[in-house]
SETORMI-659899 format. One record per residue (C-alpha): residue number from 1; residue in one letter; x, y, z. Coordinates in steps of 0.1 Angstrom, whole numbers, plus 5000, padded with zeros to 4 digits. Example, Ala and Ser with C-alpha at 12.3 -4.5 7.8 and 13.67 -1.06 7.14 Angstrom:
% SETORMI-659899
- num/residuo/east/north/up
- 1/A/5123/4955/5078;
- 2/S/5137/4989/5071;
***
This chain:
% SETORMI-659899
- num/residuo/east/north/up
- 1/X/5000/5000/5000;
- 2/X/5031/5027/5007;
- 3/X/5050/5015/4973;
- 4/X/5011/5028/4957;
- 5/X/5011/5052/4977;
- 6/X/5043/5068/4961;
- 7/X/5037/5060/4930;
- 8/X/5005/5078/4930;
- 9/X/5027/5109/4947;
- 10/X/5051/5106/4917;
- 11/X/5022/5106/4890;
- 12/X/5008/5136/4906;
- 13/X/5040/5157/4909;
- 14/X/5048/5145/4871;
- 15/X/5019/5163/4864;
- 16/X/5018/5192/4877;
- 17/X/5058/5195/4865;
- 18/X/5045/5188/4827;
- 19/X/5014/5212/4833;
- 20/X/5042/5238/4849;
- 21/X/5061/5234/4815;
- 22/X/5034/5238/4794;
- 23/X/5025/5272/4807;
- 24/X/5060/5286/4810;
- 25/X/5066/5314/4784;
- 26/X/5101/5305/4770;
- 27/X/5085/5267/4765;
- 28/X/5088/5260/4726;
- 29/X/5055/5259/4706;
- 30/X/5057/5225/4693;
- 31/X/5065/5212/4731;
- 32/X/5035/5225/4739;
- 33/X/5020/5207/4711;
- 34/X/5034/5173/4722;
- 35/X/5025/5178/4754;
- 36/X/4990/5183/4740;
- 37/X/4986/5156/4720;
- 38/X/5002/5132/4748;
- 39/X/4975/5147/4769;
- 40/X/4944/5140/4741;
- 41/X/4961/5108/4730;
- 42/X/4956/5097/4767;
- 43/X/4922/5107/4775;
- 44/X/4903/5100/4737;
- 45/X/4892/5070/4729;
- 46/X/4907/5069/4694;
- 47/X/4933/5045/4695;
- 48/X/4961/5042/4660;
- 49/X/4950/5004/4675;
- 50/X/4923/4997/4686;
- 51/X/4922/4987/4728;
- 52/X/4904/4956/4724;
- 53/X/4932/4940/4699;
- 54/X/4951/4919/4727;
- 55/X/4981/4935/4736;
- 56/X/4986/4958/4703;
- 57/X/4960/4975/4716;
- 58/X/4978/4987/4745;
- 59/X/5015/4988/4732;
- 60/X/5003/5015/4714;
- 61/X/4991/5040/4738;
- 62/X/5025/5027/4760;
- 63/X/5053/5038/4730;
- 64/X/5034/5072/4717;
- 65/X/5025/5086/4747;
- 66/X/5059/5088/4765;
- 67/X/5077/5094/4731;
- 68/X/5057/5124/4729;
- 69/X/5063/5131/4761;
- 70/X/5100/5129/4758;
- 71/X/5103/5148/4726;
- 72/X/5081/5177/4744;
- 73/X/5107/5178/4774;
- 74/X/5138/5171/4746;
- 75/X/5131/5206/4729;
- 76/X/5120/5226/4761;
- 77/X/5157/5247/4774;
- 78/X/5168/5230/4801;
- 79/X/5171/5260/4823;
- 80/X/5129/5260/4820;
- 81/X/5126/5226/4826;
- 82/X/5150/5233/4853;
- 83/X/5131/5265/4867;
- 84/X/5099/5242/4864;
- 85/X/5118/5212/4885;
- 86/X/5129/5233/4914;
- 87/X/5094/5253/4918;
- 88/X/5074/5216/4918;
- 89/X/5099/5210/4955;
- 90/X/5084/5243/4964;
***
């Protein structure tokens, strides 16, 4: 229940890092994008696969997500994601 626990913490500070990012001036257009479509891509129910084709289903929605997610915080400065980092220990 404590490993959950943290996890769950992790998530939610993850979050609010990524939403922290997104509103940050100096953050690149197309990050923002990435982070957007990471964000839709999560919460639509349009698949590239569908869900209910055993495990291709979800394979898909485990590579593009987090490769969007990664290319968002590749192109963001790292002094913003930085900036971003030490105001989420705030």
């Amino acid at each position: 229940m404590r490993r959950l626990r943290e996890i769950s913490a992790t998530i939610r500070r993850e979050i609010r890092f990524y939403r922290a990012v997104a509103l940050h001036p100096r953050t690149p257009r197309l990050a923002k994008w990435c982070l957007l479509a990471a964000t839709a891509y999560a919460v639509t129910p349009i698949d590239l696969i569908p869900d209910f084709i055993p495990i291709l289903g979800h394979l898909d929605d485990v590579i593009i997500i987090p490769a969007l997610v990664g290319l968002a915080v590749w192109l963001i400065p790292a002094d913003v994601v930085a900036e971003c980092r030490a105001s989420e220990n705030r």
